[in-house]
C-alpha positions as CSV (number, residue, x, y, z in Angstrom):
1,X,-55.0,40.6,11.8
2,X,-51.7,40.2,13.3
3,X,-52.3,37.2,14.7
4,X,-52.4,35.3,11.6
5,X,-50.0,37.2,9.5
6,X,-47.5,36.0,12.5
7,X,-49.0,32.5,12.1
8,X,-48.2,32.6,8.1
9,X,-44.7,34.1,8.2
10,X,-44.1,31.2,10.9
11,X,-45.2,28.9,8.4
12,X,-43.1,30.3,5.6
13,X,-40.0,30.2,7.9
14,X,-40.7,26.9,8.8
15,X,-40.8,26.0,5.2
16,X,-37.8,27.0,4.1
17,X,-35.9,25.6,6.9
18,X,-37.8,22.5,5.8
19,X,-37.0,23.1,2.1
20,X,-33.1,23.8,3.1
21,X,-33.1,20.8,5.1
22,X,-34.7,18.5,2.7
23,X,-32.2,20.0,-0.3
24,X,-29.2,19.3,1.9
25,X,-30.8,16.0,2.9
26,X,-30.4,14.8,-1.0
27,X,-26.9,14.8,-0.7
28,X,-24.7,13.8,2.6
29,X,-22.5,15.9,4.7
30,X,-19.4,15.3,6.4
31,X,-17.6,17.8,8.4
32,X,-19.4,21.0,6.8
33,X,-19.0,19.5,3.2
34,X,-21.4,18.0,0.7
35,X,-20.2,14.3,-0.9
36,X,-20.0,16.3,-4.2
37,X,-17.1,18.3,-3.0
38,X,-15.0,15.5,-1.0
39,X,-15.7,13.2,-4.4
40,X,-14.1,16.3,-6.5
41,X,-10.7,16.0,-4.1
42,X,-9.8,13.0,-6.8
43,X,-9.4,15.5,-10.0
44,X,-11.3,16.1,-12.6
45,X,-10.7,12.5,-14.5
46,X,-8.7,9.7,-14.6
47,X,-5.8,11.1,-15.8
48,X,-6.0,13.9,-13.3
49,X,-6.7,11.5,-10.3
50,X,-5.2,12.3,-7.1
51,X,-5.2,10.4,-3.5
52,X,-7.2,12.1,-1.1
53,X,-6.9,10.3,2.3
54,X,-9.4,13.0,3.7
55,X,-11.9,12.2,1.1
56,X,-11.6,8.6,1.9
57,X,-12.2,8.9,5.7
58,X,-15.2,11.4,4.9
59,X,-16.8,8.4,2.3
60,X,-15.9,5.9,5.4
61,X,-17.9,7.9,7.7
62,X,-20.9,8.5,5.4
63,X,-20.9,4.8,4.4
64,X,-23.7,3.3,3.3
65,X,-25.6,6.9,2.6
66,X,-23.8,7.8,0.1
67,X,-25.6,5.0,-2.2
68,X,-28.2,7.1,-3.4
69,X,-26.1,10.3,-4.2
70,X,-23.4,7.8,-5.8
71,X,-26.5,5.9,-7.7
72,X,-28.4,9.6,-9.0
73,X,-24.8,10.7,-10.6
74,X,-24.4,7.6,-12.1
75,X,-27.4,8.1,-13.6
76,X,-27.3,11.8,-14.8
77,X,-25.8,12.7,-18.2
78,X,-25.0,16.6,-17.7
79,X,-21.9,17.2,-18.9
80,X,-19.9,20.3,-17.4
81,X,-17.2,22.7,-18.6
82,X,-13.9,24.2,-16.7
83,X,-10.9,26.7,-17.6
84,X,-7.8,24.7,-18.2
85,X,-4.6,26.3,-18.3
86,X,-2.5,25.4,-21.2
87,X,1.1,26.2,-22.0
88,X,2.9,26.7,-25.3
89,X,3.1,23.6,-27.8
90,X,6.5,22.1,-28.6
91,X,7.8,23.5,-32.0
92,X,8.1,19.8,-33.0
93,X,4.3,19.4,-33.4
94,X,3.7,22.7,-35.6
95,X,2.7,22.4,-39.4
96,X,5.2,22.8,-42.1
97,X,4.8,25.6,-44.9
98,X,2.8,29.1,-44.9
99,X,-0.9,29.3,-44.1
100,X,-2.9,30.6,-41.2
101,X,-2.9,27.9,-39.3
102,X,0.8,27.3,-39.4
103,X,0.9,31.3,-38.8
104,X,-1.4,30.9,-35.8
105,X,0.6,27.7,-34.1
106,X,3.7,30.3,-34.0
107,X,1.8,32.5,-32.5
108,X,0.5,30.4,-29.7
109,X,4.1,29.2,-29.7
110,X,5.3,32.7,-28.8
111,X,2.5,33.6,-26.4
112,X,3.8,32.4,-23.2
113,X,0.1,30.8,-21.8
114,X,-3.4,31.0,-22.0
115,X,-6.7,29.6,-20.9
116,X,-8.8,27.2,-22.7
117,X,-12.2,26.3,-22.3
118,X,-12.8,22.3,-22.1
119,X,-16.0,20.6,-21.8
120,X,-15.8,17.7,-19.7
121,X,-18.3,14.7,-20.7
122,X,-20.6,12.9,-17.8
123,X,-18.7,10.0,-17.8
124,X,-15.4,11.5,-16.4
125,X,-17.9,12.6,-13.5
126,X,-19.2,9.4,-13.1
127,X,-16.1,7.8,-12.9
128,X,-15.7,9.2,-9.2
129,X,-19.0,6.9,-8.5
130,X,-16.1,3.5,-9.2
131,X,-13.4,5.7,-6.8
132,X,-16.1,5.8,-3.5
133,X,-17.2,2.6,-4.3
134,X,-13.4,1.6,-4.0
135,X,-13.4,2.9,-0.3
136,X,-16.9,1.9,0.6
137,X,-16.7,-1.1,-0.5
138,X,-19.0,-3.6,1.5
139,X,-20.9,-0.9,2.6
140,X,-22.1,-0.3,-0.6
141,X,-24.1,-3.4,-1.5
142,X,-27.6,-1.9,-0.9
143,X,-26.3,-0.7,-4.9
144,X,-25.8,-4.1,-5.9
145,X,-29.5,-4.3,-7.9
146,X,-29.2,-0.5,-9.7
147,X,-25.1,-1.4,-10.5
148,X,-26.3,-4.6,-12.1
149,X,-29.0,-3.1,-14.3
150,X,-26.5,-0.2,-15.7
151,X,-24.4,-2.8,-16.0
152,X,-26.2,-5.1,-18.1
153,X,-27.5,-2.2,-20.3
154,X,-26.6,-2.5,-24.0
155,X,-26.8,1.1,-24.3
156,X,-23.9,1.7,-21.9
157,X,-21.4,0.3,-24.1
158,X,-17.8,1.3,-25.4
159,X,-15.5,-1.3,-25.6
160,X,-14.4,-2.2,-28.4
161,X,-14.8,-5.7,-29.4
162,X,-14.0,-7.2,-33.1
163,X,-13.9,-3.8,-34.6
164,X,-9.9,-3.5,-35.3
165,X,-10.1,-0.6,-32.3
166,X,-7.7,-0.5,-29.5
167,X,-8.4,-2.7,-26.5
168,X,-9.5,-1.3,-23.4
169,X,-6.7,0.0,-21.0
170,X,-5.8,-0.1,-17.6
171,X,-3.5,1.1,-15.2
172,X,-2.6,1.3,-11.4
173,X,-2.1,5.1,-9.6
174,X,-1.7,4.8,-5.7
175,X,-3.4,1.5,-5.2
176,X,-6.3,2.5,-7.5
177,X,-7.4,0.7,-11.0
178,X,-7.6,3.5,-13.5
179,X,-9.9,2.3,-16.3
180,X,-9.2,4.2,-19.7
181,X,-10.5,3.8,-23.0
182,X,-9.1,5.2,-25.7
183,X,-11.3,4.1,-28.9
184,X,-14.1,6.3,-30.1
185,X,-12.6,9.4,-28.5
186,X,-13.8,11.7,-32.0
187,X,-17.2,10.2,-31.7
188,X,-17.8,11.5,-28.4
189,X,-15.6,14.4,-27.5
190,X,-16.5,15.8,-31.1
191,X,-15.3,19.1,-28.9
192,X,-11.8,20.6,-28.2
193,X,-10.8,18.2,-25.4
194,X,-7.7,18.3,-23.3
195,X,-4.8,16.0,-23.8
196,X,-2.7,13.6,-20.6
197,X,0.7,12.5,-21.6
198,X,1.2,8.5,-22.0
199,X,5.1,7.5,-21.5
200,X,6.7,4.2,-22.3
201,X,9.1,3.0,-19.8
202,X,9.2,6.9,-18.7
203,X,11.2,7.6,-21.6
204,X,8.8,9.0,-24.6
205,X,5.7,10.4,-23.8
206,X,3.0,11.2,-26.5
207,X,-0.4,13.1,-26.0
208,X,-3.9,11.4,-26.8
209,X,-7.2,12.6,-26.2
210,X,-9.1,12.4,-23.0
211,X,-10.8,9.4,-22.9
212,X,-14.5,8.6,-23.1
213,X,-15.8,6.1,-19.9
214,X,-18.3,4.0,-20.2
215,X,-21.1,4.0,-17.1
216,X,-21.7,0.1,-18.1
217,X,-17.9,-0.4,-17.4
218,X,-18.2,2.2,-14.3
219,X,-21.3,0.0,-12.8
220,X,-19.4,-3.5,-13.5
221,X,-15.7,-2.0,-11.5
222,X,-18.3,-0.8,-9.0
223,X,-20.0,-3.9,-8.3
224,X,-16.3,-5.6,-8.1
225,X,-14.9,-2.8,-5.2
226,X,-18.5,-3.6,-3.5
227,X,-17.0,-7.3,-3.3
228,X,-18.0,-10.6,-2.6
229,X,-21.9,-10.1,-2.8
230,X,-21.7,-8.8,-6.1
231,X,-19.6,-11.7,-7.5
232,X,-23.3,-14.1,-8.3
233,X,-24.6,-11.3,-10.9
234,X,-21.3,-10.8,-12.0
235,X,-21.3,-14.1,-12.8
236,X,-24.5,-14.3,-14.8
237,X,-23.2,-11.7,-16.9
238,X,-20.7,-13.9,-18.9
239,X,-22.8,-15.9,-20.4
240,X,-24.5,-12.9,-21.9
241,X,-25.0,-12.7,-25.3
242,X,-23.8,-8.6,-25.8
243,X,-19.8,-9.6,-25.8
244,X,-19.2,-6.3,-24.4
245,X,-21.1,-7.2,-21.3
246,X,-19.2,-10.8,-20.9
247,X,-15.9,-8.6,-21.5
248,X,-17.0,-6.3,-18.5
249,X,-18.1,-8.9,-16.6
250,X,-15.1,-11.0,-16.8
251,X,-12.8,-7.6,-15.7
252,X,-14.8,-6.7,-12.7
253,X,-14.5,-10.6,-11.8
254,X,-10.8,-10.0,-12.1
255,X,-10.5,-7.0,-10.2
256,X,-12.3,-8.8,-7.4
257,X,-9.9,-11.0,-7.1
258,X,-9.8,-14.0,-4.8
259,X,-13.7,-13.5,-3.6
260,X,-14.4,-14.4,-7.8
261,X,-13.3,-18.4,-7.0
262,X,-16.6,-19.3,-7.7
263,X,-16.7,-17.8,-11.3
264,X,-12.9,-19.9,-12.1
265,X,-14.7,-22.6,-14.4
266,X,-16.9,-20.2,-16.4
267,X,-14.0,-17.8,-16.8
268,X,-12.1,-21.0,-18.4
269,X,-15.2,-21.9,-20.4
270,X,-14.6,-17.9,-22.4
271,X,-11.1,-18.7,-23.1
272,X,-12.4,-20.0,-26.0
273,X,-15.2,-17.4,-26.6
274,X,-15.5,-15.8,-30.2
275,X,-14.9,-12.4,-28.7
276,X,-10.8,-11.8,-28.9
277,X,-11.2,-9.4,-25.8
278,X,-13.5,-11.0,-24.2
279,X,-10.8,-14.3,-24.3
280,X,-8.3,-11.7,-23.5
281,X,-10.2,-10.4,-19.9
282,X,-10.8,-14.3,-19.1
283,X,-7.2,-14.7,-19.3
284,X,-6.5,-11.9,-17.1
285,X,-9.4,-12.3,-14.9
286,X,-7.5,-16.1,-13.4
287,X,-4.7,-14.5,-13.3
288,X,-5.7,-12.0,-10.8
289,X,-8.0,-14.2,-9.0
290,X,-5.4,-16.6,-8.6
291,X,-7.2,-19.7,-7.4
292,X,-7.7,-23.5,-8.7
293,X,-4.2,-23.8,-10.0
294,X,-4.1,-27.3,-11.2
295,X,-7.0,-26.2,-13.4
296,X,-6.7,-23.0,-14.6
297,X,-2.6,-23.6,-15.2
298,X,-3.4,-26.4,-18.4
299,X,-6.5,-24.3,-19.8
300,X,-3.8,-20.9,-20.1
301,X,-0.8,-23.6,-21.3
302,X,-2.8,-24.3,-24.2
303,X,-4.1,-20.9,-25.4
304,X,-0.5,-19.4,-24.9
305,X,0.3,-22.3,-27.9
306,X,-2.9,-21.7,-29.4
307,X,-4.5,-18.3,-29.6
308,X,-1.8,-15.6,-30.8
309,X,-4.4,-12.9,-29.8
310,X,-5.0,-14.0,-26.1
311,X,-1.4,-15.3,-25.5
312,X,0.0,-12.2,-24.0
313,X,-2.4,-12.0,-21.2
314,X,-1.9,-16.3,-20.1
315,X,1.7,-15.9,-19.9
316,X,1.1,-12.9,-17.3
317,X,-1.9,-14.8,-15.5
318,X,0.6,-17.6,-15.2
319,X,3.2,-15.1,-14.0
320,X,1.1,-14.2,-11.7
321,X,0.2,-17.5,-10.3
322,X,4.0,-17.3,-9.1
323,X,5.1,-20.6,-7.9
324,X,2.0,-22.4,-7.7
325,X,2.6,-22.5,-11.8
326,X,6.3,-24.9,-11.9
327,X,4.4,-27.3,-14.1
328,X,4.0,-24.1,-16.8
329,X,8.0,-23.8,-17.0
330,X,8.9,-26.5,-19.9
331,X,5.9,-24.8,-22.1
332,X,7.0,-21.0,-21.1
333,X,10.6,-22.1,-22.0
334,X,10.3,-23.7,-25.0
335,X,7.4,-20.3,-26.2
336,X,10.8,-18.8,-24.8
337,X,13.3,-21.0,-27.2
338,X,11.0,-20.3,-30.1
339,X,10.4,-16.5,-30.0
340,X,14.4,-15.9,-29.3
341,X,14.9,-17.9,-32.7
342,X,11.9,-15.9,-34.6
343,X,12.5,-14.1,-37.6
344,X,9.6,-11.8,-36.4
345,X,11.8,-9.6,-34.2
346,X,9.2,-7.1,-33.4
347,X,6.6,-9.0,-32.6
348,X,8.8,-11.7,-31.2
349,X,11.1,-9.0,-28.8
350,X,7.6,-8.7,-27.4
351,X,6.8,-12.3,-26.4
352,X,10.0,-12.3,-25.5
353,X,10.0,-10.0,-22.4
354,X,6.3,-11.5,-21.7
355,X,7.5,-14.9,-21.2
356,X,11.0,-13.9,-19.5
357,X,9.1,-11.8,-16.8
358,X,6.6,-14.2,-16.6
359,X,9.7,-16.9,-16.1
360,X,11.5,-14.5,-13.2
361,X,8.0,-14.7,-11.2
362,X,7.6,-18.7,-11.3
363,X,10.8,-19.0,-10.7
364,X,14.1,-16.7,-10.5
365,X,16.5,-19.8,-10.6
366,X,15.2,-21.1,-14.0
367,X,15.3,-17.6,-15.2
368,X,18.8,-17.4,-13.7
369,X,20.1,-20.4,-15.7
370,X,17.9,-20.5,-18.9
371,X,16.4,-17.3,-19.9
372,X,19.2,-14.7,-18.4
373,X,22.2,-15.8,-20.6
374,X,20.1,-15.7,-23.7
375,X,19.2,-12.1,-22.6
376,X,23.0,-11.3,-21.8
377,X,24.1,-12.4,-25.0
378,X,21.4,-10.1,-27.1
379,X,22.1,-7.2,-25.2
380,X,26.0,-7.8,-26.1
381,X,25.5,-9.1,-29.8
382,X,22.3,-6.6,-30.6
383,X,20.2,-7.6,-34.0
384,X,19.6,-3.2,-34.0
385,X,20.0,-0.7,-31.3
386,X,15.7,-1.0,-31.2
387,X,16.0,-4.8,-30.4
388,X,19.2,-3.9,-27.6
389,X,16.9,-1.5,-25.8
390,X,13.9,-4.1,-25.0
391,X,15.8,-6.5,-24.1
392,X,17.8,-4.2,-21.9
393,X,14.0,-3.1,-20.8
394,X,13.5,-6.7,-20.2
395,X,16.5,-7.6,-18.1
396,X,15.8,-4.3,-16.0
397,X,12.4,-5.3,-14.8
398,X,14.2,-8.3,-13.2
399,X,15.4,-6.5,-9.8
400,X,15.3,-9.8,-8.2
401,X,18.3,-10.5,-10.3
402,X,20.7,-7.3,-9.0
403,X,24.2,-9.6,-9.5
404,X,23.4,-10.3,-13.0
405,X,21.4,-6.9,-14.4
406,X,23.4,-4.5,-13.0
407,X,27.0,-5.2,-14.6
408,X,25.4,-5.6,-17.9
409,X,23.4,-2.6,-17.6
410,X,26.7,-0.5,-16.6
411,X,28.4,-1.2,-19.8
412,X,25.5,-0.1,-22.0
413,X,25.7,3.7,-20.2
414,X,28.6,4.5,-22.3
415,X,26.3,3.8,-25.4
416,X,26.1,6.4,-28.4
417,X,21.9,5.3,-28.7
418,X,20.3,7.8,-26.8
419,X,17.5,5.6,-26.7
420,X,19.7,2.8,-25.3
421,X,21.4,5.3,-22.7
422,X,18.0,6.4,-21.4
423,X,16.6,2.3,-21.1
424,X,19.5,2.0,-18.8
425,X,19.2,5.2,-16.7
426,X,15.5,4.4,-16.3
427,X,15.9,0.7,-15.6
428,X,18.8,1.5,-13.0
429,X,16.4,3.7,-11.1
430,X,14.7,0.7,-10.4
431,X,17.1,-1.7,-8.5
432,X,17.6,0.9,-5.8
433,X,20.6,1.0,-3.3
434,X,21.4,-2.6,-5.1
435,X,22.9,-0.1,-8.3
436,X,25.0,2.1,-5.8
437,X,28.1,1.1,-8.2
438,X,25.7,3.5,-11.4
439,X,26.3,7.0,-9.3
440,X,28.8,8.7,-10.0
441,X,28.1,8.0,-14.1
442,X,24.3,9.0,-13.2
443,X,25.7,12.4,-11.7
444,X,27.9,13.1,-14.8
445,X,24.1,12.4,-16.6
446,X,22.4,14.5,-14.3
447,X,24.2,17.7,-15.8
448,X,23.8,16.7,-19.9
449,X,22.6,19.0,-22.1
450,X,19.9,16.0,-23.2
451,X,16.8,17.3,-21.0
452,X,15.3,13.7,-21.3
453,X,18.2,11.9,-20.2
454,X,19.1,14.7,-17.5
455,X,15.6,13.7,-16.1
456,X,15.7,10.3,-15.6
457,X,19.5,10.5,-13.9
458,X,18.1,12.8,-11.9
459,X,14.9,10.3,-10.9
460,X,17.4,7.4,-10.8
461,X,19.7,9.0,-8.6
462,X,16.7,9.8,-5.9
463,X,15.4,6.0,-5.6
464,X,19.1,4.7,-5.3
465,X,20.8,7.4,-2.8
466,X,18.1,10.0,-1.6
467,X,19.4,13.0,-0.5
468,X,22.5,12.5,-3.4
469,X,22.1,16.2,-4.2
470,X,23.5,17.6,-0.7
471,X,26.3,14.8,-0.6
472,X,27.8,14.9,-4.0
């Protein structure tokens, strides 16, 4: 009888050690760690992201296994919940007038922190499947056939399209493309969901709610990072008839960049589509590709003239084509000519610093000659203090132009606009040691009582003379 009871609890051991090692076979290790842990060195969403060279070498070294881990969480829709730890609210955002909610706000003003409980929808998670893919890359293509069926799926969609909702957003954090969408955020975080600041310029910031992703979008950004084998299907997706899909499509064919060549004339071809952001991603898409000048340059001429809704982003794509785009400068100054004369000066201020900055990358000695003075002499002869601070914004973003900025961004630090003073401190920052001759008034900022404009001395003082702080 001992003889086979040693025989079964030998085949019981062995199965577990053959369970254990198939469970840890689902998911790859690295150095004693799962994938799920080096994927949750980025944070917990996009607005918590943070560069983890670690994590990258780990992904690197697991390569091309990590496809099926990456391809099962895309895939899931478990949603998952964390303690987040929240500090007071400013008293500026408290309700007005008795009640227990106004009661309770200066209460939770008083209390010096707590916890909160946030639940954190699958998409946020997901959105680390577009990060690995980032660092992958090529290695990655054995996903190409799953990515392009979420991709295509209708049921994977969130942008917004001719709806009146805000357009999709993007934005750059250490060499990654941060996709965030802001629309529909009630519909699906119907939950108490945490807030990330948004800043303009760095100078007001405002809190929105965490943004839902979209795996459609996540699959189409994936297939772009995976590179120039994915560019074919992401080609057959503009002609789709969903004009989400052609709107993803065209992105992820922009984020590819120059591999995308071959998709240049059917980009061109939806700069005409019926789908404003769909037009909007074509524009952009050339732009960042950046190849076939001499035909993509008249095609983005025409819709800057034509199509008010598109004509932001073809001014940038030209912008971006630098100097290959001289033959766009009599159209970009006379747009130039005819916003600085508009009536509209909201909407105009806008097209304005578009086409300047757009100008300044073609070519700095037109800008110098045309487009500078102009700017110069609205700064000097301001319209309203609103209209002075964009154009101050505008001239600031030109730090190819130190000789010129600079001295007209001096005088305007002795301005009583608060808003104008902090334009200025901000843009300053920005030219470096070239704005040595800003110091000592930045120091006598870094000490004012205005917490907002003490900040940004404080930052603009660091990129122009590190180490200020022990020398002054």
């Amino acid at each position: 009888m001992k003889k086979p009871r040693r025989i079964f609890v030998l085949v019981l051991a062995l199965g577990l050690l053959g369970g254990a090692s198939s469970f840890k076979g689902r998911e790859p290790w690295y150095h004693g760690k799962p994938l799920s842990s080096w994927l949750a060195e980025y944070g917990a969403g996009p607005a918590d992201y943070k560069p983890s060279p670690q994590a990258d070498n780990a992904l690197r070294q697991i390569g091309s296994n990590t496809v099926p881990y990456l391809l099962n969480l895309l895939r899931s829709t478990n949603s998952y919940s964390y303690y987040s730890f929240v500090s007071k609210p400013t008293s500026q955002f408290l309700p007005k007038g008795p009640g227990v909610g106004n009661r309770l706000s200066i209460w939770r003003l008083n209390t010096r922190a707590r916890f909160q409980r946030v639940t954190v929808p699958a998409s946020w998670k997901h959105w680390k499947v577009y990060l690995a893919f980032q660092v992958i890359g090529p290695a990655g293509r054995s996903a190409i056939p799953d990515l392009v069926k979420l991709a295509h799926d209708p049921e994977n969609n969130s942008s917004p399209s001719n709806t009146g909702e805000a357009p999709p957003i993007r934005f750059w954090k250490d060499q990654k493309l941060i996709p965030v969408f802001a629309a529909q955020s009630a519909t699906y975080l119907p939950h108490a969901s945490p807030v990330f600041p948004i800043s303009f310029s760095g100078i007001y910031s405002g809190f929105v709610p965490q943004p839902f992703l979209s795996d459609g979008e996540i699959a189409a950004w994936s297939l772009a990072a995976i590179g120039a084998d994915s560019a074919p299907p992401l080609m057959g997706m503009l002609t789709n008839s969903n004009p989400q899909i052609r709107c993803r499509a065209a992105m992820a064919l922009g984020m590819m960049g120059k591999p995308a060549e071959p998709a240049v004339p059917a980009l061109v071809k939806l700069l005409h589509d019926p789908d404003r952001n769909t037009r909007r991603e074509a524009a952009d898409a050339l732009g960042c590709i950046g190849q076939q000048p001499d035909f993509v340059i008249p095609a983005l001429i025409k819709v800057s003239f034509d199509d008010k809704e598109v004509e932001s982003a073809a001014i940038e794509s030209l912008g971006a084509l630098g100097e290959r785009a001289t033959n766009a400068i009599p159209a970009l100054l006379a747009l130039f000519s005819t916003e600085y004369n508009s009536l509209d000066q909201t909407r105009g201020q806008y097209r304005i610093e578009n086409i300047a900055l757009a100008l300044n990358k073609i070519s700095p000695e037109v800008t110098k000659k045309e487009v500078i003075p102009l700017l110069i002499h609205r700064i000097q002869n301001p319209k309203s203090p609103w209209n002075q601070s964009m154009t101050l914004n505008t001239l600031g973003q030109m730090t190819n132009q130190p000789d010129l900025a600079i001295p007209v961004l001096l005088e305007t630090l002795d301005s009583t606009a608060d808003y104008t003073r902090s334009t200025t401190v901000y843009q300053l920052g920005d030219f470096g040691p070239a704005a040595t001759s800003a110091i000592p008034k930045l120091i006598s900022f870094s000490t004012n009582q205005n917490t907002n404009l003490c900040r940004l001395a404080t930052n603009a003082l660091d990129k122009i003379k590190p180490g200020w702080r022990s020398r002054k």
